[in-house]
C-alpha positions as CSV (number, residue, x, y, z in Angstrom):
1,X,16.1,32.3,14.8
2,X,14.9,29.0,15.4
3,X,11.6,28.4,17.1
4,X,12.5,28.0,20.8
5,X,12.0,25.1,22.4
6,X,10.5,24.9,26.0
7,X,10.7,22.5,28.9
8,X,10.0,22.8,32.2
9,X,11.8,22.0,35.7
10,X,11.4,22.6,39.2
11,X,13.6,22.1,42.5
12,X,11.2,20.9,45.8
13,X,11.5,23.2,49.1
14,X,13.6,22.9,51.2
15,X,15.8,25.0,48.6
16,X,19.3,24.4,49.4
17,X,23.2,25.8,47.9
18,X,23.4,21.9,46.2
19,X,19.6,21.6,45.1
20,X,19.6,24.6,43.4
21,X,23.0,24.8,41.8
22,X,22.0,20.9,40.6
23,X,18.2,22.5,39.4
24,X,20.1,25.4,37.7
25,X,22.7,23.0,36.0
26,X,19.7,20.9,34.7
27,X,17.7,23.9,33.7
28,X,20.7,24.7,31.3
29,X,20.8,21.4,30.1
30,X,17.3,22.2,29.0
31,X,18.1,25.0,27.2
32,X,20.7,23.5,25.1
33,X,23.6,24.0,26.7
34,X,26.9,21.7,26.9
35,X,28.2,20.3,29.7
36,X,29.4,23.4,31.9
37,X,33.2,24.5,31.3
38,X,33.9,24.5,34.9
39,X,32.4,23.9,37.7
40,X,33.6,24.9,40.8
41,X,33.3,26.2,44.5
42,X,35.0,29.3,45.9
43,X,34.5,30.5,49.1
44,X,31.3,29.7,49.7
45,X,30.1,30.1,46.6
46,X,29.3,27.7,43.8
47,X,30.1,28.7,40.3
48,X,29.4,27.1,36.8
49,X,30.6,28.7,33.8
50,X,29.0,27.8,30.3
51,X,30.9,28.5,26.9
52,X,29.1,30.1,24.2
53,X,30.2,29.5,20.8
54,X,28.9,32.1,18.2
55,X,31.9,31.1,15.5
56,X,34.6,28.9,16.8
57,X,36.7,29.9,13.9
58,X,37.0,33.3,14.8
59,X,39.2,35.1,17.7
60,X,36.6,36.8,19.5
61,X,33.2,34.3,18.3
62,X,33.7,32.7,21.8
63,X,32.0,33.7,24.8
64,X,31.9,32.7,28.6
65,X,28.6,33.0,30.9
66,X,29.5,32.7,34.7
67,X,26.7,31.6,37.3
68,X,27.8,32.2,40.7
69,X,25.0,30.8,43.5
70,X,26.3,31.8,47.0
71,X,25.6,30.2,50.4
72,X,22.4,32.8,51.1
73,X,20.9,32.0,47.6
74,X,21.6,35.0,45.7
75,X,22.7,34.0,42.0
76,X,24.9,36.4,40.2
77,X,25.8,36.2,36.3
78,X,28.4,38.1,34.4
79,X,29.8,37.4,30.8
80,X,33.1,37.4,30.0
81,X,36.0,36.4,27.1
82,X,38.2,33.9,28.1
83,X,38.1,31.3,31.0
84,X,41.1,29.2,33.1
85,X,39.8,26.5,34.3
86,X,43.4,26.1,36.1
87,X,43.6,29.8,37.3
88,X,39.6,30.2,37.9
89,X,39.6,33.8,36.2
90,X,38.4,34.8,33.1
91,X,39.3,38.0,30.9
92,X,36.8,41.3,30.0
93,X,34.4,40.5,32.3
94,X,31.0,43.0,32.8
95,X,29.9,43.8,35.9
96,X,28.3,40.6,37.2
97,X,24.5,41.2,37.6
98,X,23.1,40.2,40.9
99,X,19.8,38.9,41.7
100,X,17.2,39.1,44.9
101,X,17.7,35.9,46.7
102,X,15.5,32.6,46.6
103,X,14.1,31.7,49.3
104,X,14.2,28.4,51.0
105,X,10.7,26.8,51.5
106,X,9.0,27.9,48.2
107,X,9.4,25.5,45.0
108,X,11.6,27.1,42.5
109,X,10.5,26.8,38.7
110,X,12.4,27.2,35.4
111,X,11.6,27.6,32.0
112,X,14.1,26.9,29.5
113,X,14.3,28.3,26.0
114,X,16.8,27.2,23.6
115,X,16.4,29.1,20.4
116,X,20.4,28.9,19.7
117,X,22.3,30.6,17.9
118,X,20.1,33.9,19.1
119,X,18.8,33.0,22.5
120,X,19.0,30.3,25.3
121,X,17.4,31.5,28.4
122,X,16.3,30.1,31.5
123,X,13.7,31.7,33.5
124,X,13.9,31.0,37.2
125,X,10.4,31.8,39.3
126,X,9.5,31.6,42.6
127,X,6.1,33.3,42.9
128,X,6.6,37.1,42.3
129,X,10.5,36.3,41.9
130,X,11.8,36.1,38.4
131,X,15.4,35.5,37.4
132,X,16.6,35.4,33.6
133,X,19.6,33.8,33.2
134,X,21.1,33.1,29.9
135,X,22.8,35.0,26.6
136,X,21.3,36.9,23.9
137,X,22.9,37.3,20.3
138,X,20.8,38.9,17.9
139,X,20.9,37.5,14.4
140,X,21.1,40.8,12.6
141,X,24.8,41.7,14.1
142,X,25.7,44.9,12.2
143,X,28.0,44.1,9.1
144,X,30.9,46.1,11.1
145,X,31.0,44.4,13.7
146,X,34.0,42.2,13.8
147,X,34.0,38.8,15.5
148,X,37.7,38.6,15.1
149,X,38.3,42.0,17.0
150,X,34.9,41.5,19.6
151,X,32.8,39.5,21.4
152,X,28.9,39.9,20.1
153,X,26.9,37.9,23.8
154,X,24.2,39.7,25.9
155,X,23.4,38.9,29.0
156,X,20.1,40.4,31.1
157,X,20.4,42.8,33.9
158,X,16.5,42.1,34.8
159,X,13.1,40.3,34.1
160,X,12.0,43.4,32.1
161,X,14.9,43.0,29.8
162,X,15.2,46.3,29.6
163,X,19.0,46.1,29.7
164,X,21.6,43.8,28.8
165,X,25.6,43.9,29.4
166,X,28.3,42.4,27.3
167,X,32.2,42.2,28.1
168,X,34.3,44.6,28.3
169,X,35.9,43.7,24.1
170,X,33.2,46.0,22.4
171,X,33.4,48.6,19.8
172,X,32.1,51.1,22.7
173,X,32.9,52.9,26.1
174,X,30.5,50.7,27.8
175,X,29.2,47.5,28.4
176,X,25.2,48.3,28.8
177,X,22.8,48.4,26.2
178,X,19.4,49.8,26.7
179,X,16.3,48.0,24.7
180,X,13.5,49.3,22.6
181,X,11.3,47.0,25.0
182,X,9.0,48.3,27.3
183,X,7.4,51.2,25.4
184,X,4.3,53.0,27.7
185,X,2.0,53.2,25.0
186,X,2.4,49.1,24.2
187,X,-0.2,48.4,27.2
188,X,-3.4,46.5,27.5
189,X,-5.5,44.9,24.6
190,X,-6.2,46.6,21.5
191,X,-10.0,47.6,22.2
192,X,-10.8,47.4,18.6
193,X,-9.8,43.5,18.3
194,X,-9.3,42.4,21.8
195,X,-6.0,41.3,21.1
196,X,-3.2,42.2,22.4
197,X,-1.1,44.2,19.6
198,X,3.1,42.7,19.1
199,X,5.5,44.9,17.5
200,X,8.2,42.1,15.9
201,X,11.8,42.2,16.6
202,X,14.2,43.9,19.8
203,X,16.6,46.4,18.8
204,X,19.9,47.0,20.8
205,X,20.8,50.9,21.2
206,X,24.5,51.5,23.0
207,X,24.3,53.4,26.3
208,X,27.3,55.3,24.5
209,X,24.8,57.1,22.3
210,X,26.6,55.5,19.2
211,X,23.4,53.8,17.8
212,X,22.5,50.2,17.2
213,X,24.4,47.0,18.5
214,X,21.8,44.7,16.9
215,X,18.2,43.8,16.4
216,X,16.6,40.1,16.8
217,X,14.9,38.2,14.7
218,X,11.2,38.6,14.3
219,X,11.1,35.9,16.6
220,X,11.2,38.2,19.3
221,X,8.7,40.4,20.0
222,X,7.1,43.4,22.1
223,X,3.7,42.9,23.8
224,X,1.0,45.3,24.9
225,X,1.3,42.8,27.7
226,X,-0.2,44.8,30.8
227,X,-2.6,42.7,32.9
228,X,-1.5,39.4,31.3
229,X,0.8,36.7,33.6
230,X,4.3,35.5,32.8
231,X,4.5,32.5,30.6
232,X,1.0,33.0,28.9
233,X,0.7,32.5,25.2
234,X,-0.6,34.3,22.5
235,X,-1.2,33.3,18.8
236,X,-2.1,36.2,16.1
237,X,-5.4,35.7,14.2
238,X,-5.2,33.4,10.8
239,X,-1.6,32.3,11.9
240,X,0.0,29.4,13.7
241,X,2.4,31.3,15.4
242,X,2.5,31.4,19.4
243,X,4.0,33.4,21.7
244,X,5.4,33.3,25.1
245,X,5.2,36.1,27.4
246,X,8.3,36.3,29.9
247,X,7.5,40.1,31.0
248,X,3.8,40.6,31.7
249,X,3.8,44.3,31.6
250,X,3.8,47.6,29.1
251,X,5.8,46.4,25.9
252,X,6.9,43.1,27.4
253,X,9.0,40.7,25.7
254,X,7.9,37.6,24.0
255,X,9.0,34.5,22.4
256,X,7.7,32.4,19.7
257,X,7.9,29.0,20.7
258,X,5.4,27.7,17.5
């Protein structure tokens, strides 16, 4: 994948419905995305939905990513296949994942990452609160796997990105998709080096016990990370590769952003 780029934003307490949706919406600016597909309110709710082209010449290389932000602050995010902007309804949607709520007098931060076509991810903080928000496609799609028949977008049920969900148009009998993230024995520095060892590349394994669904670039990495603090770097001896850490823990994912 590309290197990803990173830029930073923030939204001032007091954290509002409108100061957030608007940090959000500039958040994914940062992170390369296009002007959102629709943006709307419903209910009490605001919503934004972001189109995610993988292959605009094929049937399914389209994708849709829907933010929903409600009046108490709690920001939802489920992908689907098709959007109406007239009927406000998409088609194949996964189960929209839903996040703890932000609170409203601590300064919210985001890191965006734009490493398109693989991954554009914002990363929403408020001290120990962190919300990923964003798709995943990993380059290495299996040769089967048909564009024109499915969708092939990921989104993240949690900060460990342990799990992700795609729609419902998949080769499977399910929309999750479990990670080989997060591995116990990936823990704390290597004692021999003092480094912290990186496995590259994130594999995709079906919850339907069918195998793989993909594996990322090398790009992407798993970090003995344990003990270390989200968005720390790492560079590996003799290289000029560097790494961001989004989950600080056992086998914690990484990014190269150098």
């Amino acid at each position: 994948m590309p290197v990803a780029t990173r830029v930073d934003s923030f939204v001032a307490p007091t954290i509002t419905q409108t100061t957030l949706i608007n940090g959000i919406r500039q958040a994914f600016v940062n992170a390369g995305y296009p002007t959102p597909f629709d943006d709307f309110t419903s209910g009490t709710d605001r919503i934004l939905v972001y189109q995610i082209v993988l292959d605009a010449a094929r049937t399914s290389g389209t994708a849709f990513l829907r933010i929903r932000l409600t009046s108490t602050l709690v920001i939802g995010q489920q992908v689907l296949s098709s959007w109406n902007t007239s009927t406000k309804a998409g088609t194949n949607g996964s189960t929209e994942v839903t996040f703890t709520a932000v609170a409203t007098g601590s300064q919210v931060n985001f890191v965006s990452l734009n490493a398109t076509p693989e991954l554009a991810l914002i990363m929403l903080t408020q001290g120990t609160l962190a919300i990923p928000l964003g798709f995943f496609a990993p380059i290495n799609r299996p040769s089967w796997w048909n564009l024109d028949a499915w969708n092939y977008c990921f989104v993240p049920t949690g900060n460990t990105f342990a799990a992700f969900r795609s729609t419902t148009n998949n080769p499977y009998a399910n929309i999750t998709y479990d990670t080989s993230l997060n591995v116990n024995r990936m823990g704390t520095a290597n004692s021999q080096t003092n480094r912290r060892d990186i496995l590259p590349g994130v594999i995709l394994y079906t919850q339907s016990n069918q195998g793989i669904a993909g594996r990322s670039s090398d790009d992407l990495i798993m970090v003995a990370a344990s003990g270390s603090t989200r968005f720390d770097t790492l560079q590996i001896p003799g290289d000029t590769k560097e790494y961001l850490i989004l989950d600080p823990s056992v086998g914690g994912l990484a990014v190269r952003i150098a």
